[in-house]
Each structure stands twice: as C-alpha cells, then as structure tokens.
C-alpha positions in Angstrom: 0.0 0.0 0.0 2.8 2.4 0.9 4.9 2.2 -2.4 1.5 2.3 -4.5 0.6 5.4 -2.9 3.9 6.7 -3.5 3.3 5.8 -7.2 -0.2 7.2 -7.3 1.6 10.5 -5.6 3.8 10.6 -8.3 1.6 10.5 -11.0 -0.8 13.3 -9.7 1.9 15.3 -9.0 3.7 15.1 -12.1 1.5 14.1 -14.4 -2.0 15.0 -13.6 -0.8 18.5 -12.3 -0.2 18.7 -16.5 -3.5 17.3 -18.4 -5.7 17.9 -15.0 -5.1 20.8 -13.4 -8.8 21.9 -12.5 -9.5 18.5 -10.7 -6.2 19.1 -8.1 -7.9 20.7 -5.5 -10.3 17.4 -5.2 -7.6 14.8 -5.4 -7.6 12.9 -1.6 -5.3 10.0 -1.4 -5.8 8.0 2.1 -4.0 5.3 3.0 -5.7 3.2 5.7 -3.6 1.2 7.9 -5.0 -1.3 10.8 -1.9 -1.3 12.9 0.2 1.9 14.8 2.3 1.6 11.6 3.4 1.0 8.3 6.0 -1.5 6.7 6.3 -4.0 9.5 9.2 -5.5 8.9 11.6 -1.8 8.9 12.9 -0.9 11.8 10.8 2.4 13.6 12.9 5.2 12.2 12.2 4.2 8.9 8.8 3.3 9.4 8.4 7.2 10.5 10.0 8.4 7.4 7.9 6.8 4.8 5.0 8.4 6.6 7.0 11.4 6.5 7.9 11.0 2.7 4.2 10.1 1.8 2.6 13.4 3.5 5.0 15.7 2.4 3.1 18.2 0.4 5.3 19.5 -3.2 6.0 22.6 -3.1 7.3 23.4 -6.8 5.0 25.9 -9.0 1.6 24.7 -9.9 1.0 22.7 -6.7 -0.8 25.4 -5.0 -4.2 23.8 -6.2 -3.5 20.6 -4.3 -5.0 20.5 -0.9 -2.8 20.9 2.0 -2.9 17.3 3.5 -4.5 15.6 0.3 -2.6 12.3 1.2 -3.3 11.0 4.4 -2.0 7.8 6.3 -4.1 7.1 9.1 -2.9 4.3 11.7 -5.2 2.3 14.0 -8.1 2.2 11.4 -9.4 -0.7 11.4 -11.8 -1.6 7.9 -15.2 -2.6 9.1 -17.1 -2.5 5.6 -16.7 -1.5 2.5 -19.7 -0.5 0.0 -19.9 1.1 -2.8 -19.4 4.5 -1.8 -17.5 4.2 1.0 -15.6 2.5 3.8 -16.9 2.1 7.3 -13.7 1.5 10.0 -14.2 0.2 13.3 -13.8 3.6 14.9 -17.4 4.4 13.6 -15.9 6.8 10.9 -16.9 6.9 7.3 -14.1 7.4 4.2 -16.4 8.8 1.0 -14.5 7.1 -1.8 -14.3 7.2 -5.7 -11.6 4.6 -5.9 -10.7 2.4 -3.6 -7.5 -0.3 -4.4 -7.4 -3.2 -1.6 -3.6 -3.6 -1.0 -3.6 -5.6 2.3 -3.0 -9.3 2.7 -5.9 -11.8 1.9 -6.7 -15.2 3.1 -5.1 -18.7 2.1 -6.9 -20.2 -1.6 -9.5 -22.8 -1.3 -7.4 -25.3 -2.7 -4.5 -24.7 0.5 -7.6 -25.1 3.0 -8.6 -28.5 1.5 -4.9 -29.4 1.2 -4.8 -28.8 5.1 -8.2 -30.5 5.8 -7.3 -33.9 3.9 -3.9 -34.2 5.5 -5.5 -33.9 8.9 -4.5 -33.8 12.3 -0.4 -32.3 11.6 -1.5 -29.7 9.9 -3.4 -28.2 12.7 -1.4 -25.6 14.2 -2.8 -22.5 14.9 0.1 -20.1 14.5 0.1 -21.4 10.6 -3.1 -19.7 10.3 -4.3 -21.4 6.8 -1.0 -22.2 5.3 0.5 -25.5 5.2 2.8 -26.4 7.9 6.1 -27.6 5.9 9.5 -28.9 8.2 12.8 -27.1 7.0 13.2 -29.0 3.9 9.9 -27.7 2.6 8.4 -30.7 3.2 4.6 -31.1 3.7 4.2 -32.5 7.3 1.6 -35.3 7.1 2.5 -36.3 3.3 5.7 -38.2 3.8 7.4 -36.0 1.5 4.9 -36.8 -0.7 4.2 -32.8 -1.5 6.6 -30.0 -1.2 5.3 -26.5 -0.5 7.0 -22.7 -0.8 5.8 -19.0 -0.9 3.4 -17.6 1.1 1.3 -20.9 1.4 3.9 -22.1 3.8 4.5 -22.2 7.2 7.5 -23.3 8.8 7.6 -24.3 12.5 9.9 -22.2 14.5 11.6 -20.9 12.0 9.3 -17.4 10.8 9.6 -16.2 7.9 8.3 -12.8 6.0 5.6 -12.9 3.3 7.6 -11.3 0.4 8.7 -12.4 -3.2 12.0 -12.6 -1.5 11.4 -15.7 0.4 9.5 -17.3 -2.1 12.4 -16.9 -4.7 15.0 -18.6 -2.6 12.5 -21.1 -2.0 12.1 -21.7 -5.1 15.5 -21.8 -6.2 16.4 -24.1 -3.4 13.6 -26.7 -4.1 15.2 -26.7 -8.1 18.3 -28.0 -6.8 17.2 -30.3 -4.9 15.0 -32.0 -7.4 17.9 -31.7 -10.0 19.8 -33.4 -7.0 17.1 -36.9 -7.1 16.5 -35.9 -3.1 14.8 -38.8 -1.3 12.1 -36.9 0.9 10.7 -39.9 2.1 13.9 -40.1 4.7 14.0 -38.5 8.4 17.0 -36.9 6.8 16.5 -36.1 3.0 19.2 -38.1 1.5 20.8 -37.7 -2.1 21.0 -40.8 -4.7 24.8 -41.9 -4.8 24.7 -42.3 -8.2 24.0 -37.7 -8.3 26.8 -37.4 -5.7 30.2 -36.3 -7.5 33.5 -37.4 -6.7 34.1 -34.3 -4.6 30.8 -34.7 -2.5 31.8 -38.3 -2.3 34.6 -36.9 -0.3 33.4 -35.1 1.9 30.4 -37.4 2.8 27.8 -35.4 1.2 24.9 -37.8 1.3 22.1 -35.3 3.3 20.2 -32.5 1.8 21.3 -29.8 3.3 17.7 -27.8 5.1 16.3 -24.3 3.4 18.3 -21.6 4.4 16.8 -17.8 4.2 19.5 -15.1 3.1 18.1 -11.7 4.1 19.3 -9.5 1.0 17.3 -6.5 2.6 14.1 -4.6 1.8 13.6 -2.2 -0.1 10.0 0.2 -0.7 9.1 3.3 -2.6 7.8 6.3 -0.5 7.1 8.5 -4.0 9.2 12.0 -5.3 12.6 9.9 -5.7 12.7 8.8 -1.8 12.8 5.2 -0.9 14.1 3.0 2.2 16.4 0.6 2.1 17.2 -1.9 4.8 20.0 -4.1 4.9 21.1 -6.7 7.1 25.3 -6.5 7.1 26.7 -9.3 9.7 24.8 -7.9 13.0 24.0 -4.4 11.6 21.4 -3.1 10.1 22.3 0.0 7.4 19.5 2.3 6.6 19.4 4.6 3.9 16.7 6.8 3.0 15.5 10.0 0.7 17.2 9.9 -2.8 20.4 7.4 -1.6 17.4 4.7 -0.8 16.4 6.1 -4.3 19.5 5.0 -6.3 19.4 1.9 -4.2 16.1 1.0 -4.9 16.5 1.3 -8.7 19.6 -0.2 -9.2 18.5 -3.4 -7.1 15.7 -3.8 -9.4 17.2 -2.9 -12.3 19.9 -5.9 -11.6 17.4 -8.4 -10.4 15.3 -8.4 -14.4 16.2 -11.5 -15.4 18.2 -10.4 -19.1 19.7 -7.7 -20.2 17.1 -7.3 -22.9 14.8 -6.4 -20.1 17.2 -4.3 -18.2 17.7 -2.2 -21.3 13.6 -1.8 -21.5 13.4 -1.2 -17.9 15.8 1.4 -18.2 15.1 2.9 -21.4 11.4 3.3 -19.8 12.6 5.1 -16.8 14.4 7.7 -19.0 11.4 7.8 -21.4 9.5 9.0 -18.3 12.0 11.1 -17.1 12.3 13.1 -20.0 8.5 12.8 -21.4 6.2 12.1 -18.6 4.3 8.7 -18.5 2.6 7.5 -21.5 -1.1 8.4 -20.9 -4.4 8.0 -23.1 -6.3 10.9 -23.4 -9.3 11.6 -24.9 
C-alpha cells in the first residue's frame, strides 16, 4: 500500500498536475492502515520516514491547487465495511471514496484449506493460520514428502519467515536443486542418490540434503518523489538509507534483479522515457 501510494503521488503530481489541473484541489489519497504503523518489517525510524515521505506536500510551481494534506495515512483504522461509496472503519468513521485499491493481505486459496483438511490432524497448528505447515526441507508435514510447498502458502515451525517475493524466490530456487539433486524426501533426513553425488561430495560425505536456508538481502520500498528505504542486514547491523540514496538503491536493485539484459535495457530505457516525457497516458 505504501509504495503504490507513492506511485499514485507521483503521477498526480507530475503528471495530472499537467493534463488535469482543474481537478487538483479534489484529489484525496488515504491510506488506511490497521496497525500503529506502516511497513512492518523496517525498523521504527524508517517506518516514521515513509510516513513522512508520503505526506510531504510539493512545493514546486503549480501545486498550489492541491490541498494541504490531500494524502493521508491514518494508523489504527481498522476496515469494518466497505460499499460502494465508501468505507466504514471500526472507529465508527466513514471514508467517501471514488476509488478504492485493496492492498492488504488476503486469506489462504481454497485449494490450500482442502490441502490442510485432507492431510488432517499435523496440519493443525494455529500459528500457521491457513497455510501448510512444511519442516525445513519444505516438506509437507503429514505427506511423507509426498508434496513439497514454498511462498506464502507455507508455514515453517519455529523458523518465521516474511511474506515477500524474496522468500519465495529462494525457495524456489532451493527446491530446483534439490529435485535436480534426485533428493529422497521420504527419509527423516533427506538423502541424495549416490549415483547424483560427484566425486568431490563423495569426499566429503555429502549424502544429506542440506535444510532451506533464508539469506536476508534486505528490503527495499518506494515512498514517491525519488525517496525510498532501504534496509540491509550487514553481519549484526542493520544499514539504513533513505531520501534519494534509498532512491538509487532502490533502482539499481531492481534494475539488476530483471532476469536479461534485454529487459534491463527496456526497464531502463522506460525510466528515462519517463523522465524526460512524462508517462505514457491516453487521453481523450
């Protein structure tokens, strides 16, 4: 919710200010939040500076039209209902809306439920709340190794985890080798096949799969007008950068993680495109 709204800032600011100037002054971007904060998983300081960075009103020419507090973040507001006009919170206030864009989490699918409910009895732990309880090897408990889980359907037991893409990349990733590898699942101990062991792990008595390891790489998170955090994890510190250094970070983390350098060079390309032209828009 935080980096859309940092988007949507973004684009009434520099874009809509442009084509749409006579609609500024009834442009209200809220951003309801349940908790006493935003982005959970950054430390406080930098959870205070996104707030910060989303409410800071523009002050370049031709922003005069734009109310003084036309984005809003309000903490401890619970949703109670939403209709078609607008959205009830707990509090016994009522949000008019024209558009409203859901960004919280949502519940485990049907087919994870069922999944839970045929297993039976090991699946029932109430701290995985929906998702499948799976041991460190990604195994689904109650299958035999039968099924292997990742991503945000999965729950492993003492060993918590963050919902992001992250996660569910190095899951992923670590499940391919594994099944390149021939594990057996159906042992205590997931063993390899001898004849998949080289001469080097033949050595060293490689026969186990080794368990599912999480590397925290850091987090990252648009807060709109070039400002981002960025959060990383360096031995037992924690470096923060925010405002336009976040910025550069955050960019050039993405722009490294596209998956060719075709797409790099579009990603890119697009970024200066909109730089130097605005965004692409249909008008009528």
């Amino acid at each position: 919710g935080v980096e859309f709204t940092g988007e949507l800032k973004d684009f009434v600011e520099q874009d809509a200010s442009k084509y749409w100037p006579n609609l500024l002054p009834f442009i209200r971007i809220k951003v309801v939040e349940a908790s006493d904060r935003v982005l959970m998983q950054f430390e406080s300081s930098m959870q205070a500076t996104a707030v910060d960075d989303l409410m800071k009103r523009p002050t370049r020419p031709g922003m005069e039209a734009l109310h003084e507090d036309y984005v809003q973040v309000l903490l401890k507001s619970a949703v109670a209902e939403v209709t078609s006009s607008e959205i009830s919170l707990k509090d016994g206030t009522v949000v008019p809306y024209g558009i409203a864009v859901w960004a919280a989490g949502i519940g485990p699918l049907p087919i994870t439920l069922s999944l839970r409910d045929q297993i039976g009895e090991e699946q029932q732990d109430p701290d995985a709340r929906g998702r499948l309880v799976v041991d460190r090897w990604l195994r689904v408990q109650g299958t035999d190794g039968a099924i292997l889980s990742m991503g945000d359907c999965t729950y492993i037991k003492d060993y918590s985890l963050p919902a992001t893409a992250q996660v569910a990349a190095q899951q992923g990733a670590y499940l391919g080798r594994q099944l390149s590898k021939e594990v057996d699942y159906s042992e205590v101990v997931p063993t390899r096949k001898a004849d998949t062991l080289n001469f080097i792990d033949s050595m060293r008595r490689k026969k186990f799969a080794k368990p599912f390891q999480f590397l925290n790489l850091g987090i990252l998170a648009y807060t709109g007008s070039s400002n981002a955090l960025a959060q990383v994890e360096v031995g037992s510190k924690t470096v923060e950068q925010s405002g336009n250094i976040g910025w550069l970070a955050w960019r050039s983390v993405y722009l490294a993680k596209q998956v060719s350098f075709r797409n790099q060079a579009m990603v890119a390309f697009d970024w200066m495109k909109t730089a130097l032209f605005g965004r692409d828009l249909t008008r009528f």
